[in-house]
C-alpha positions in Angstrom: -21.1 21.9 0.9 -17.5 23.2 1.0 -16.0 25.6 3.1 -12.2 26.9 2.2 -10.0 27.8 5.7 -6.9 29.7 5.3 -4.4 29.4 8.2 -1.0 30.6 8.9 1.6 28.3 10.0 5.2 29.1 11.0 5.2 31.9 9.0 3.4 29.5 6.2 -0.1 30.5 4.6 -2.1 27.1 4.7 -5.4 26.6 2.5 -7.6 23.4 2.3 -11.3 23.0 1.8 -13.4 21.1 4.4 -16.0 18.6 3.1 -18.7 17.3 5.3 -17.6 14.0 3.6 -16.1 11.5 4.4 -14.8 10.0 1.1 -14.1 13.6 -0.4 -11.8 14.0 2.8 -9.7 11.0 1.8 -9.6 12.3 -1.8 -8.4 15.7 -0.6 -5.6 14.5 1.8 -4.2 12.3 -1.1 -4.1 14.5 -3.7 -2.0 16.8 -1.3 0.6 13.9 -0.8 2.0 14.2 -4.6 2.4 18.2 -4.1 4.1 17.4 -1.0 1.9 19.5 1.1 2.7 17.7 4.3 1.8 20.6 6.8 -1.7 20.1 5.3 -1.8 16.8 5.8 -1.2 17.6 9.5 -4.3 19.5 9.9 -6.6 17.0 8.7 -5.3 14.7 11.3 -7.5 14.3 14.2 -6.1 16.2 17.3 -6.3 13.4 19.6 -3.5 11.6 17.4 -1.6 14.5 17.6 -1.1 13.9 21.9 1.9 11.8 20.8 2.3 12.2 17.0 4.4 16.4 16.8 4.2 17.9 13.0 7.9 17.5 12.7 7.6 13.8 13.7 4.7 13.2 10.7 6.4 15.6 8.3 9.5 13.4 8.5 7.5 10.5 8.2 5.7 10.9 5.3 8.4 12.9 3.1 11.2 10.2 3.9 8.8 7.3 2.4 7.2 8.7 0.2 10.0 10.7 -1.6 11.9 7.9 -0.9 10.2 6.1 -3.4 10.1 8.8 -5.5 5.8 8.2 -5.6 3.8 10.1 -8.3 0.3 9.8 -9.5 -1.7 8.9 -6.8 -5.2 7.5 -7.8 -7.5 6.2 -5.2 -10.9 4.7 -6.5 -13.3 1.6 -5.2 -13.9 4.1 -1.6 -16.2 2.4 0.4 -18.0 2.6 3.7 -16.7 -0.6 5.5 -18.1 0.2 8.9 -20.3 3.8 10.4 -20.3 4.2 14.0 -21.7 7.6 15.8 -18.7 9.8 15.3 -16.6 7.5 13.1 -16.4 5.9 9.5 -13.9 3.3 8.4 -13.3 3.5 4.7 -12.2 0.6 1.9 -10.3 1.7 -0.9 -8.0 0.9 -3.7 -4.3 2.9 -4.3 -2.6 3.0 -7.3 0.1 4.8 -7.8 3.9 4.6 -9.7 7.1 4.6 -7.5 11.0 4.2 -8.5 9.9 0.5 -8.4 7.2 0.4 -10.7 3.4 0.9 -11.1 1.8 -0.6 -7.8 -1.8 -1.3 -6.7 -2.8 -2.1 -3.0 -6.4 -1.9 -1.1 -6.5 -0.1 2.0 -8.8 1.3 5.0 -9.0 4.8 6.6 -10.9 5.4 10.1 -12.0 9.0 9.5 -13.7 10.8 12.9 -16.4 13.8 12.7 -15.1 16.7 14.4 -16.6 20.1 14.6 -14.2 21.3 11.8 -15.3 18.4 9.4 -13.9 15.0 9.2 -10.3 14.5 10.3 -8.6 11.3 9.3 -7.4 8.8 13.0 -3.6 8.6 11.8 -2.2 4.5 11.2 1.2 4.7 9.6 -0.8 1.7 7.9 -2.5 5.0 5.6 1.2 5.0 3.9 0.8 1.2 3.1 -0.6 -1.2 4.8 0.4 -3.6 7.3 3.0 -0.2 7.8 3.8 0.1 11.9 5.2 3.1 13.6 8.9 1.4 13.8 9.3 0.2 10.5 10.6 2.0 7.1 10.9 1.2 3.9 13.4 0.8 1.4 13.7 -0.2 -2.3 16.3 -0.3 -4.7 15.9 -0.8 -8.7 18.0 -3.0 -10.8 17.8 -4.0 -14.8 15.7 -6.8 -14.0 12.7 -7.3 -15.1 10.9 -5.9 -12.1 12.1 -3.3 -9.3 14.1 -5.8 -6.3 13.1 -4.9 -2.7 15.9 -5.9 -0.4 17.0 -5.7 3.2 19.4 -3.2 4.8 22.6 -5.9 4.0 21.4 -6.2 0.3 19.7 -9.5 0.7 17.0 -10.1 -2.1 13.5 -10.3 -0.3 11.4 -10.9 -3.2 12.6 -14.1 -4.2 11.2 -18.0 -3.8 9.1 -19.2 -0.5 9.0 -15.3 0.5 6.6 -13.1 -0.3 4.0 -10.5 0.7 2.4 -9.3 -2.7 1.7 -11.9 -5.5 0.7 -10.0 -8.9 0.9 -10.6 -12.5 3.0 -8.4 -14.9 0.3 -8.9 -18.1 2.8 -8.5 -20.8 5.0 -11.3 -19.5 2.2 -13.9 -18.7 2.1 -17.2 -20.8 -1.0 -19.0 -21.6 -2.8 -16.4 -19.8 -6.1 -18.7 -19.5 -4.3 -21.3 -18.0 -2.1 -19.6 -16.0 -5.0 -17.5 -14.2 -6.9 -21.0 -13.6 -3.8 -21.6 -11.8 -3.4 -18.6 -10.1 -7.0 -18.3 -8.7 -7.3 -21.8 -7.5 -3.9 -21.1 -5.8 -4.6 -18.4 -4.5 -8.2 -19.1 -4.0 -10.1 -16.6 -5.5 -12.2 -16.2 -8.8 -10.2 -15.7 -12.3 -13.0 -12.8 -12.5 -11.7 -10.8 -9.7 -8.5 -11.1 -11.2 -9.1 -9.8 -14.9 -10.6 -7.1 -13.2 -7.7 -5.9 -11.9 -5.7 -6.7 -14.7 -7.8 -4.4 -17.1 -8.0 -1.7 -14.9 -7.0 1.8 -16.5 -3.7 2.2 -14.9 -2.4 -0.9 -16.3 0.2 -1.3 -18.6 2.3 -4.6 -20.4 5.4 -3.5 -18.1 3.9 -3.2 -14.7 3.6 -5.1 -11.7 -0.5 -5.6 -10.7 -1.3 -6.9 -7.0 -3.6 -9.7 -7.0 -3.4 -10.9 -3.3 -1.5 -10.8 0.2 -0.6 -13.7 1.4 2.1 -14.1 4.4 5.5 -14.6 3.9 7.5 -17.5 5.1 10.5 -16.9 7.3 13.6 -18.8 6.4 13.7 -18.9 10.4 10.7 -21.1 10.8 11.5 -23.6 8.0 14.7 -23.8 9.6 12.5 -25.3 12.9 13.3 -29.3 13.7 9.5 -29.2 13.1 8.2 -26.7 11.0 4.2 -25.7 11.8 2.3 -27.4 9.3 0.7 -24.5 8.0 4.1 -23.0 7.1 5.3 -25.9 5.1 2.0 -25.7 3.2 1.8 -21.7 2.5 5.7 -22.4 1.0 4.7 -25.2 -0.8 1.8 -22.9 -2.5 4.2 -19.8 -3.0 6.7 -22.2 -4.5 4.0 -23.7 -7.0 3.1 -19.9 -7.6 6.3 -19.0 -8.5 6.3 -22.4 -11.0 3.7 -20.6 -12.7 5.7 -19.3 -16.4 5.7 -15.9 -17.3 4.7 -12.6 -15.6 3.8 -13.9 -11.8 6.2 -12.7 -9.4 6.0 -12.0 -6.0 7.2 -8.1 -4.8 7.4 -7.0 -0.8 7.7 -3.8 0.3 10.6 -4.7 3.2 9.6 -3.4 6.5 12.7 -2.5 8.6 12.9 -1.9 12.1 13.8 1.3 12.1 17.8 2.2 13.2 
């Protein structure tokens, strides 16, 4: 069952629909993001978030990034319940969705709570992108390269050799694909299945950029150590090898700056 509320605002008539679930409340506050409706967003929040987060502060928030990025067709899919407590329901999904960087794909959570107005959504900044904190923003610039760069405030390349956050696969560009997944997926240590998966999902395209995995990035500043961890030489020793691999696998981070 669905029930519509109609609500004025500052002078602005608000109207959403409350679902009694879960994964339809998710769906709804997405599909608001491309229309911009921000305000709505706010009042799907959870009122305890909203002790210390104002609706100026989360309008601001959301319209920088994600007009910032110029985002447009937003497709969640894959929603699953990761964890059910009494009152609360974490949520597993996948995001697709094109910015002025490309076609990108990430999985995600959302921690919805049950309220007597329906479920309400516990705000992360991590429901923008994840791994996203309160203090950090984002920024990304294009160039004619084959793939939108992501670089730091001083124009410094991010998405380059040993660093990297997101490794994925631009289909169109990959040589001796069988091969080259075998290589991927034992390098990354997953199944070549899991990866054609993604790689024939209906979003994808020759041209774009499909996620396969997170894996950390190495900081210049700890290879720089007298004695580098062990662990870190070995992660840039796989990233390197990854980034050996011919053809369409690339490595692309979405930078997160402290913000100024």
């Amino acid at each position: 069952m669905a029930i519509t509320v109609i609500a004025v605002s500052g002078g602005v008539l608000l109207k959403r629909t409350i679902t009694e679930s879960p994964e339809d409340t998710l769906m709804e506050y997405m599909n608001h993001i491309e229309k911009k409706e921000y305000e709505v967003m706010y009042t799907m929040i959870d009122s305890d978030e909203k002790v210390y987060l104002t609706k100026e502060e989360y309008i601001q928030r959301n319209s920088k990034i994600y007009e910032g990025i110029e985002v447009s067709d937003i497709k969640i899919s894959h929603i699953a319940v990761k964890e059910k407590k009494a009152d609360t329901v974490t949520l597993s999904y996948e995001t697709s969705c094109n910015t002025i960087a490309g076609t990108i794909q990430f999985d995600n959570m959302a921690e919805l709570k049950k309220t007597k107005q329906g479920y309400k959504l516990v705000w992360q900044d991590s429901l923008i992108f994840p791994n996203l904190e309160s203090d950090d923003k984002i920024s990304v610039t294009t160039s004619k390269a084959e793939r939108g760069e992501i670089l730091d405030r001083n124009g410094k390349m991010l998405a380059g050799k040993g660093i990297a956050t997101s490794v994925g696969i631009i289909p169109g560009k990959l040589e001796d694909r069988n091969v080259s997944l075998e290589k991927i997926a034992e390098l990354l240590k997953i199944d070549v299945e899991t990866i054609n998966n993604k790689l024939t999902a209906k979003w994808v395209k020759e041209d774009s950029f499909v996620p396969i995995e997170t894996i950390p990035k190495v900081e210049e500043i700890d290879l720089m150590k007298i004695q580098p961890e062990e662990k870190t030489l070995e992660e840039q020793e796989r990233q390197n090898k990854l980034l050996e691999i011919p053809g369409g696998l690339c490595c692309q981070m979405w930078k997160l700056d402290p913000m100024s």
